[in-house]
C-alpha positions in Angstrom: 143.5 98.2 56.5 141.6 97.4 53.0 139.1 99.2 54.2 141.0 102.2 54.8 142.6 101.8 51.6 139.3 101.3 50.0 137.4 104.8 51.5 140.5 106.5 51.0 140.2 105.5 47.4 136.5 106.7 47.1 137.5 110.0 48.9 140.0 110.6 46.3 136.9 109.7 43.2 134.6 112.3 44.8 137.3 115.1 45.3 138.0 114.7 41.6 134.5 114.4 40.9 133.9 117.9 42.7 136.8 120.0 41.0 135.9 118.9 37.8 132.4 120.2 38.1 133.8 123.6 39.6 135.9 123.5 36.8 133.3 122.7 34.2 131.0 125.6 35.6 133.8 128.2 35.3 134.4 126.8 31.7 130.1 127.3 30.9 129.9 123.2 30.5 126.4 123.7 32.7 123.3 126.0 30.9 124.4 129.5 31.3 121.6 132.3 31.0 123.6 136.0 31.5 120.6 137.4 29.7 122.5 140.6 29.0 120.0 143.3 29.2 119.5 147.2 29.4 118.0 148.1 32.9 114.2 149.7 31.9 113.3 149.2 35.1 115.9 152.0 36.7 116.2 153.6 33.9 119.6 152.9 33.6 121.2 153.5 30.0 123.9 150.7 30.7 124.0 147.2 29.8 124.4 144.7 32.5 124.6 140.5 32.4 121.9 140.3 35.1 124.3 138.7 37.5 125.2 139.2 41.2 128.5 140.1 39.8 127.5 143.0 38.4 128.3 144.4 41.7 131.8 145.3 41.1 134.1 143.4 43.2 132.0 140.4 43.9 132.7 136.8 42.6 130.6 133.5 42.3 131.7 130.1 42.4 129.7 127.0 42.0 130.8 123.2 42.6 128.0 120.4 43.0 128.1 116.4 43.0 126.1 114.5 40.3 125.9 111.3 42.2 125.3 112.7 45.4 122.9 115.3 44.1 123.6 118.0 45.9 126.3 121.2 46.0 127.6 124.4 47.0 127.8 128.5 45.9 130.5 130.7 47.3 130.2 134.5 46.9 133.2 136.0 47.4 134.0 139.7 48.0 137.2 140.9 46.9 137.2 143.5 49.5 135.0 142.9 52.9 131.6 143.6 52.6 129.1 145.6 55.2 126.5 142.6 55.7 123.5 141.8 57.8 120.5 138.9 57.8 116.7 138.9 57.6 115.3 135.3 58.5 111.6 134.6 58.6 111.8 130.7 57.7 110.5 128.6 60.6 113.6 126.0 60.2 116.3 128.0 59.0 120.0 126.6 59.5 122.6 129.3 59.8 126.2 129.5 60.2 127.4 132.5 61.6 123.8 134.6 61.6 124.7 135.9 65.4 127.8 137.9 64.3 125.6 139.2 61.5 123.7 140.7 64.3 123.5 144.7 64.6 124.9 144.1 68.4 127.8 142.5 67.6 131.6 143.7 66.6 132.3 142.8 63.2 130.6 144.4 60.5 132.7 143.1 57.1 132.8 139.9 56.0 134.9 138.3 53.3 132.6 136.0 51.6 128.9 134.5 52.1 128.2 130.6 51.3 124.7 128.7 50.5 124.7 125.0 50.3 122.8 121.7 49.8 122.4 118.8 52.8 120.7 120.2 55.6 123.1 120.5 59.0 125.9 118.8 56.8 125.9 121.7 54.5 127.0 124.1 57.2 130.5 122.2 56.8 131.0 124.2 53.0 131.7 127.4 54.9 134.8 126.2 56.5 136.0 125.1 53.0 135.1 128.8 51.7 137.2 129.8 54.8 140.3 127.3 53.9 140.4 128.6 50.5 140.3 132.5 52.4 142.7 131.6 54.8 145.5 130.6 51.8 144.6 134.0 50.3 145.7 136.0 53.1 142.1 137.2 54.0 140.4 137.7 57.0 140.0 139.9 60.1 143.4 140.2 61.8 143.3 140.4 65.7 146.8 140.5 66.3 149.1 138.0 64.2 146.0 136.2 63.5 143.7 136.4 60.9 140.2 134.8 60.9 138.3 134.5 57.3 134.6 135.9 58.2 132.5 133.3 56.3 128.6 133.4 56.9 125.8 131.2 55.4 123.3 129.2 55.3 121.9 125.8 54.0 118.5 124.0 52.7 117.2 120.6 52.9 118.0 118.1 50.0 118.4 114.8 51.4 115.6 113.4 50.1 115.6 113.9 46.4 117.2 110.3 44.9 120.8 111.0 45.0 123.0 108.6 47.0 123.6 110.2 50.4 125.8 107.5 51.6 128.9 109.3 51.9 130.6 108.2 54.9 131.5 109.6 57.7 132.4 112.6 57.0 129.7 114.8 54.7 131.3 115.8 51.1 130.8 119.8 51.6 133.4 121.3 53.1 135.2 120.0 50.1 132.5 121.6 47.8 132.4 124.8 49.6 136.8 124.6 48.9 135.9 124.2 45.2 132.7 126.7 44.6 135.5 129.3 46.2 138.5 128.4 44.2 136.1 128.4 41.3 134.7 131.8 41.9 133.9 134.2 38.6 132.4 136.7 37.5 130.4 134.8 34.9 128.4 131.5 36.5 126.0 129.2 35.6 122.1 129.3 36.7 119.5 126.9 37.3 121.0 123.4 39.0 124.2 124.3 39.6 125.9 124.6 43.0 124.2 124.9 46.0 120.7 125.0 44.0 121.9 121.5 42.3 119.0 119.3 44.4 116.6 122.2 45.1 113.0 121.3 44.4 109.7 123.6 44.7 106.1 121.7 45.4 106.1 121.3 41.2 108.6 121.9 39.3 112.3 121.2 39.8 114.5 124.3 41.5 117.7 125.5 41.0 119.8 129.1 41.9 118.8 132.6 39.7 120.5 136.1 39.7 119.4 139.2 38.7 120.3 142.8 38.8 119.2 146.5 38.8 120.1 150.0 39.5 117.9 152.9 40.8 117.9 156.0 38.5 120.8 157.4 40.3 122.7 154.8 39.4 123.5 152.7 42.7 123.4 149.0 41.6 121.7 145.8 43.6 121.7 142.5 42.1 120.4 138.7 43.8 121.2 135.4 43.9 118.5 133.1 45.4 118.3 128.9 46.0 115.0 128.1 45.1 113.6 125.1 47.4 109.9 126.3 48.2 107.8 124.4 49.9 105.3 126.7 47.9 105.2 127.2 44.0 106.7 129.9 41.9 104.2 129.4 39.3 100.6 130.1 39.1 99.4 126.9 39.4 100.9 124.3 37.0 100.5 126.7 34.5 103.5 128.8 32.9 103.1 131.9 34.6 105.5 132.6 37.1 104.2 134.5 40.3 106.7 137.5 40.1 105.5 138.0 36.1 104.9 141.8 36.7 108.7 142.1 37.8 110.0 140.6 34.7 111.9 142.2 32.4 113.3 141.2 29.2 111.0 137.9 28.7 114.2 136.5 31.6 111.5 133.7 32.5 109.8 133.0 29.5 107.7 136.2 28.9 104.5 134.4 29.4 102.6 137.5 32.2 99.8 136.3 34.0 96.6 134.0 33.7 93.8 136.1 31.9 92.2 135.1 35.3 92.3 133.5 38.7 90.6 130.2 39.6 89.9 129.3 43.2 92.7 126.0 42.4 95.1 128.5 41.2 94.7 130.4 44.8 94.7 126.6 46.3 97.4 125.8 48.4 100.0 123.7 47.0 102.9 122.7 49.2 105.3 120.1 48.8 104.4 116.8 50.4 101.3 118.2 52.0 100.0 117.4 55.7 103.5 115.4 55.9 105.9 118.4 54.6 108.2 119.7 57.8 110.6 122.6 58.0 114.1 120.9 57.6 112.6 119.9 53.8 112.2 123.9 52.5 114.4 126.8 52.5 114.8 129.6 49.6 118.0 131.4 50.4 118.9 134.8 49.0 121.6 137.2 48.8 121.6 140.6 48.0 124.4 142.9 47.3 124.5 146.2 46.6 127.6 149.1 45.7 125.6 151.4 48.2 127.3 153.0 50.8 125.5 151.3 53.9 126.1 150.6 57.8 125.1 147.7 59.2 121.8 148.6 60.8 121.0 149.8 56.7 122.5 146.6 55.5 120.0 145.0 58.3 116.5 147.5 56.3 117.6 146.2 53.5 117.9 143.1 53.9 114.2 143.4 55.5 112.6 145.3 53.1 114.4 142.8 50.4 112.6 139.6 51.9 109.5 140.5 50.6 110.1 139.9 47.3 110.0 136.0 48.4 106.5 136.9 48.5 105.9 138.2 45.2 107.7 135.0 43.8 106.6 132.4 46.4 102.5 131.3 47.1 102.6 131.2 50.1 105.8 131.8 51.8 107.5 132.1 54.9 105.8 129.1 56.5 106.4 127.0 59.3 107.4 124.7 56.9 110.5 127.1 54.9 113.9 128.2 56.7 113.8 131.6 54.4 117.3 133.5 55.0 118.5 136.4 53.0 121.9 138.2 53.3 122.4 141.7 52.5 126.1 143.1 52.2 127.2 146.7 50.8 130.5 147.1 49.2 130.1 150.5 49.6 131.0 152.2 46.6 128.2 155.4 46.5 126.5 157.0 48.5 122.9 157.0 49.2 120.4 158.9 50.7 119.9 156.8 54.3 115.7 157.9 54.1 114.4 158.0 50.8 117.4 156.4 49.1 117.2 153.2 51.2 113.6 152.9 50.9 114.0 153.1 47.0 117.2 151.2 46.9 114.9 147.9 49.0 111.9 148.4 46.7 114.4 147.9 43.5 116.3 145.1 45.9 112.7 143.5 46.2 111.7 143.2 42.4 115.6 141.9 42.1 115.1 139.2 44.4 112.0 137.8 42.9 113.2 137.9 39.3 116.0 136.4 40.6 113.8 133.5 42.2 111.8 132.9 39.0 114.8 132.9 37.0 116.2 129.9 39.5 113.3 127.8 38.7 113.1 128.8 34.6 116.8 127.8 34.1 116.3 124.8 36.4 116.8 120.9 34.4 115.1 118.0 36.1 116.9 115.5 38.3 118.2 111.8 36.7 116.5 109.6 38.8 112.7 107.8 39.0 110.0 109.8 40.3 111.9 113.4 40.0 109.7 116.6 39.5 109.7 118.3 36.0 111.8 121.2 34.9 109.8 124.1 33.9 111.2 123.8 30.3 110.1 120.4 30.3 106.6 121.4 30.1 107.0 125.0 28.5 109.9 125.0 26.8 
C-alpha cells in the first residue's frame, strides 16, 4: 500500500511537471524564433511569422519533460483537415497511417501528433484524442463521435534522461497537455516532441517555416529533426538546405567556398552500430489549398524531398522518415500545374523548416550530450 501511495505520488510530480512546461511554452518561457518575414520567395507582399500556423485555422501545442528528456507536439485543426502520408524511413512507427491511406473512408482528420519515446510515444495520440473528445470533435457515426488523431513518433531513449517511468509511459499525458496548450504562436528548437531529438552532430530540436506561391495559396512545415545524417556540411556552419534560406532564418552563413571529399563523407550517428528505431525526422505540411486526398497524398510525395536537400544522406535503412500532408481547403488550385508548384514551394518549406529545427536547437544537460549548433556558431 506505501507503494501505491508512493507511485501515486510521483505520478501526480510528473503530471505537474508536464502542464507547467505546456504552460511555460504558450507563455514564450522556452527560445521562441517567429522570424517574422516578407515571403521573397513567392513573391508574396505579406508579412508572415514563418510558422505552421500561418495556415489559418491550425494550432500548435507543445509539452515536453525535463527529467525524462523527451515530449510531445499536437497540431490541431480547428476544422478537419484533408490529410494523407508519405513514408520512406526504413523504421517508421505510425499510429493511424492505414486510414491515411487513399483506399480508405475517412479523408478529414481533426488533429496530427509527433512525439518522443519510440513505441511509447504512440500513446500521446490518445491524449490529443481525450483532449478532442471533451471538445465535442470528431467523426460522428451515429451518437458517437470518434476524434481522428494520426501520428507518428522517433526514437529518443537513449539520450541521458531518466527513462524509468513506470509502468505506464508519461505520453499520453504529454500528448493531453501539447493539445490543451495548442497556439498559434510556439516555441522552436527543443521543445515538444523535438525536446530529445539529436542529429549525428549537433543536438536537434522541431522547426517551422512558411510560404506562399505567387497566387497566394499558403504551405507552411513543421519538422522533428532526429537524422541519423547531418543537416550541416560537415561540422562546419553551413546548413545543407543554405540555398533555400531566406531571411538569414539559420544563421545566413550559404555554403562552403568548396567541397572536400570529408565533407561528402558519410557521417551517421553511431556508425556500423546505428539501427532504425534510433532515427526518424518527422514532418508535417499544411497547406490552405483546396486538395483531395489522392492531392493531399502528391503532395505529401513531392514534399519529402526536401528531407533531402536538408539531410546528407537520408531516407536510410537506418531513419523512419514520415511526413503528413493535410489541406484545409480554403483556395483553389490548379490540380496540374498548381500542385506541382504548390509541392516544389512545399519542398523548400520543409527543408528550411528542418534547418531551422537544428539552428534553434540548445544542447541536452547531461554528460556526453552533442553540441547545439549555437554552441559552436553562435
Amino acid at each position: 500500500m506505501t507503494s501505491l501511495r508512493a507511485n501515486a505520488k510521483q505520478s501526480t510530480r510528473m503530471i505537474k511537471v508536464w502542464i507547467a512546461s505546456s504552460r511555460s511554452l504558450s507563455s514564450g518561457a522556452h527560445s521562441r524564433d517567429p522570424l517574422a518575414h516578407r515571403n521573397y520567395e513567392s513573391g508574396a507582399n505579406h508579412a508572415m511569422k514563418n510558422l505552421l500556423t500561418d495556415i489559418s485555422g491550425v494550432r500548435v501545442g507543445h509539452a515536453d519533460n525535463p527529467r525524462v528528456a523527451s515530449g510531445a507536439t499536437a497540431v490541431i485543426f480547428d476544422k478537419p483537415a484533408v490529410a494523407a502520408i508519405d513514408v520512406r524511413g526504413g523504421g517508421p512507427g505510425i499510429r493511424e497511417g492505414a486510414l491515411l491511406d487513399l483506399a480508405n473512408t475517412v479523408e478529414r482528420i481533426d488533429a496530427l501528433v509527433l512525439a518522443g519515446g519510440s513505441a511509447f510515444g504512440l500513446e500521446a495520440g490518445g491524449g490529443v484524442q481525450a483532449w478532442l473528445a471533451e471538445q465535442g470533435r470528431g467523426f460522428a457515426i451515429g451518437d458517437a463521435v470518434i476524434p481522428i488523431v494520426p501520428g507518428a513518433i522517433m526514437f529518443d531513449l537513449l539520450n541521458g534522461g531518466d527513462k524509468a517511468w513506470g509502468r505506464f509511459a508519461p505520453y499520453r499525458e504529454l500528448g493531453y497537455a501539447a493539445a490543451a496548450a495548442a497556439a498559434t504562436d510556439f516555441a522552436l528548437g527543443s521543445v515538444g516532441a523535438g525536446f530529445g531529438a539529436t542529429t549525428t552532430n549537433f543536438k536537434g530540436g522541431i522547426g517551422s517555416a512558411s510560404a506562399a506561391t505567387p497566387t497566394g495559396v499558403r504551405v507552411a512545415a513543421l519538422a522533428v529533426v532526429n537524422a541519423v545524417g547531418s543537416v550541416t556540411v560537415g561540422d562546419g556552419p553551413w546548413f545543407w538546405a543554405a540555398p533555400f534560406e531566406i531571411d538569414g532564418e539559420y544563421g545566413g552563413r550559404g555554403l562552403p567556398a568548396s567541397f572536400t571529399p570529408d565533407m561528402l563523407s558519410m557521417r551517421i550517428k553511431g556508425a556500423a552500430a546505428a539501427t532504425s528505431v534510433e532515427n526518424t525526422t518527422l514532418a508535417i505540411v499544411v497547406t490552405d489549398a483546396e486538395l483531395t486526398k489522392p492531392q493531399a497524398k502528391r503532395l505529401a510525395m513531392i514534399a519529402q524531398t526536401g528531407f533531402a536537400r536538408a539531410i546528407y544522406p537520408v531516407h536510410t535503412p537506418l531513419d523512419g522518415d514520415v511526413l503528413f500532408a493535410a489541406a484545409t481547403c480554403e483556395k483553389p488550385v490548379d490540380p496540374l500545374a498548381g500542385l506541382t508548384e504548390l509541392g516544389m514551394v512545399a519542398a523548400n518549406v520543409v527543408a528550411r523548416a528542418i534547418a531551422r529545427g537544428v539552428h534553434a536547437a540548445t544542447a541536452l544537460p547531461f554528460p556526453g550530450a552533442l553540441p547545439a549548433w549555437k554552441d559552436r556558431f553562435g
